[in-house]
C-alpha positions, 0 to 999 in steps of 0.5 A, spaced: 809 566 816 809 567 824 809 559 824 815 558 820 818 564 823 817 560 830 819 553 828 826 556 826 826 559 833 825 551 836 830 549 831 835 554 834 834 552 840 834 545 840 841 544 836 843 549 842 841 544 847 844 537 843 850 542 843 851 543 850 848 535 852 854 533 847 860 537 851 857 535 857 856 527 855 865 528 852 866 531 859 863 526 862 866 521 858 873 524 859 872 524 867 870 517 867 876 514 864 881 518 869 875 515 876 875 509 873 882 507 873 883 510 879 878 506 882 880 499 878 887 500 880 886 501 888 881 495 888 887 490 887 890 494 894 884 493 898 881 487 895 889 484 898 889 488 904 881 485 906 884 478 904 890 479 909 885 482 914 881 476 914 886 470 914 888 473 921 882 475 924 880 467 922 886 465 924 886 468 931 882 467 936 884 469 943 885 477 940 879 482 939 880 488 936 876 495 938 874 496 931 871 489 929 868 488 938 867 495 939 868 499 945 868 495 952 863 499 954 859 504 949 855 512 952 848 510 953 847 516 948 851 512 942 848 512 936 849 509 930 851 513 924 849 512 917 852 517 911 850 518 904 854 519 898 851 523 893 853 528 887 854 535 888 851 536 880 845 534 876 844 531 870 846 525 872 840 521 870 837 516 876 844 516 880 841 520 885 834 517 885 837 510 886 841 512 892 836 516 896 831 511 895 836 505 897 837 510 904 830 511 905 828 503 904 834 502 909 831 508 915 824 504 914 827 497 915 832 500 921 828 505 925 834 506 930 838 508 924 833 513 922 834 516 929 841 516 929 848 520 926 846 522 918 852 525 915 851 527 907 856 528 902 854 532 896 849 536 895 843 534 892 842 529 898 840 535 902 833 538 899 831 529 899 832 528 906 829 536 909 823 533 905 822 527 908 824 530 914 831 526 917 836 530 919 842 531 917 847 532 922 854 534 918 854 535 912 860 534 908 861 538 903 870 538 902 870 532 897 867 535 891 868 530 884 875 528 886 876 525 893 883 525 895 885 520 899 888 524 905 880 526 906 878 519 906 882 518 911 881 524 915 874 522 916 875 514 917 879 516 922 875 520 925 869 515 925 874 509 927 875 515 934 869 515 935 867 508 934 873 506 939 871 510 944 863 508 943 860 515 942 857 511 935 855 505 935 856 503 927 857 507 922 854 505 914 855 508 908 849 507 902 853 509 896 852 507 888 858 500 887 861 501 881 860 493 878 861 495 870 860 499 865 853 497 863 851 496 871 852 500 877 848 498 884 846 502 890 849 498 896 849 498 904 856 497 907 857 497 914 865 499 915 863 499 922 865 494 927 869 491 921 866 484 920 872 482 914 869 474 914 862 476 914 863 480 907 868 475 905 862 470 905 856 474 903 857 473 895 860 465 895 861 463 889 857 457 884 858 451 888 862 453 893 857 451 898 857 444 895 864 443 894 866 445 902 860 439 904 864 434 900 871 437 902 868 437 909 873 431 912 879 434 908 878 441 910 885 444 915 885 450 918 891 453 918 896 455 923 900 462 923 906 463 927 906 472 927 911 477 928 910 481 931 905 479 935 897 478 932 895 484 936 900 489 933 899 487 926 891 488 927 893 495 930 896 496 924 892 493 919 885 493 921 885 501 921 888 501 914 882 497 911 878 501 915 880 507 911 881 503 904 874 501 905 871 507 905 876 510 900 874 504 895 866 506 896 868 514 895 871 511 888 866 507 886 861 512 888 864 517 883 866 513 876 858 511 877 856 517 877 860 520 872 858 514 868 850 516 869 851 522 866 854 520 861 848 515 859 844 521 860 848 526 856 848 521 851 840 519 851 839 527 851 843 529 845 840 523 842 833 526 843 835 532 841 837 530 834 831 526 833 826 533 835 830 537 831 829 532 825 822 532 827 821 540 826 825 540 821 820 536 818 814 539 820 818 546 817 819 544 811 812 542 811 809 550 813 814 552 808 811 548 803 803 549 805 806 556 805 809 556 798 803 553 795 798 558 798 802 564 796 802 561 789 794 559 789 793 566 791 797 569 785 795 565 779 788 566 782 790 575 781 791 573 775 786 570 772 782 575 776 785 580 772 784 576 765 
């Protein structure tokens, strides 16, 4: 009777548990649609303005910017900075894992990243790298799973500031690029000096380098007439794609990881439905030992008494 009596108890609990994974898994379904519509419609701007931004700075040769030259002349004690994206909630499968594992393979690959700026966002980043003993200098902890752009902004700007003045050497940011539904990639993406044809050039297309040797004679480079001058639009538009940029990689970092958990949600109910099956039947089974045993015990009374 204990064993039954125990076997309900597990049964209870795991049909409470696939409850609770199911309105985790419909959460995060929910917030998925919403980032994922906010990321998919600032991605036409930014690819747009990325687009804009290398046309002039390849059309422009005898104008240099700041935030593509950096400062004319760093502080000696100029560092490079490196921030990590990361959630503040668990239970999001390997979202977490993937990033800290990309950041801590680039530090081993980049030692004067390891001992330069580490800033965080989130908090499960926080007992990773106090373990493997890297120091965060700031911890951001004001975007929460909803960045609004005027946050993003502020800390772009910030970073822009400092990178002009040459207190920073670089800025990167290792986050979780959101590329589908099916697949999501930790990446290193350096915002800063902003090098818009290197980017531009780092996925070329199936044939394009065949197809640019065969055209090589024909090739043309386009001459621009601006106004205002070239150096006023990169003042413009050079800060502003700074700032779309880190804005876009907040986004993807966000539908990525509600997307983990609702993978995750949905694996974990699914294993909770499959264990309360399996105790199901292993109760059944007890039950009917059970039942046999007390009927063997009173025909056997029985014929004792005959």
């Amino acid at each position: 009777m204990a064993k039954t009596r125990e076997i309900k108890k597990r049964i209870k609990a795991v049909g409470n548990i696939r409850r609770i994974t199911k309105t985790m898994q419909m959460i995060a379904t929910s917030k998925f649609a919403k980032a994922q519509q906010a990321a998919t419609a600032s991605k036409p701007y930014t690819q747009a303005l990325f687009d804009l931004v290398s046309e002039l700075s390849a059309g422009v040769e005898d104008v240099s910017h700041p935030l593509v030259t950096g400062a004319g002349k760093a502080a000696a004690n100029a560092k490079d900075l490196t921030l990590i994206i990361t959630s503040d909630r668990g239970l999001c499968g390997p979202y977490n894992g993937s990033i800290l594992r990309a950041a801590m393979a680039f530090a081993r690959a980049n030692p004067e990243a390891r001992a330069g700026h580490i800033e965080l966002v989130g908090k499960k980043g926080a007992g990773f790298l106090k373990f493997n003993q890297i120091a965060i200098s700031t911890h951001h902890q004001q975007f929460g799973d909803k960045p609004t752009y005027d946050k993003v902004e502020a800390l772009a700007q910030d970073y822009i500031d400092r990178f002009s003045t040459g207190q920073i050497r670089s800025v990167r940011v290792i986050y979780m690029k959101y590329l589908s539904v099916a697949r999501q990639a930790p990446e290193v993406l350096q915002l800063l000096p902003f090098k818009p044809e290197a980017k531009l050039q780092a996925k070329p297309e199936a044939g394009a380098e065949a197809k640019a040797q065969g055209s090589g004679s024909k090739g043309y480079k386009p001459v621009y007439e601006f106004s205002p001058d070239a150096a006023e639009l990169l003042n413009s538009l050079l800060p502003a794609a700074v700032k779309a940029t880190l804005f876009q990689a907040f986004n993807d970092a966000v539908v990525s990881e509600h997307v983990a958990r609702m993978v995750a949600m949905k694996s974990a109910t699914d294993n909770a439905g499959k264990a309360g099956k399996r105790y199901t039947r292993i109760f059944n089974r007890a039950r009917q030992s059970q039942i046999t045993t007390e009927l063997t015990e009173i025909i056997s009374g029985a014929a004792a008494l005959a």
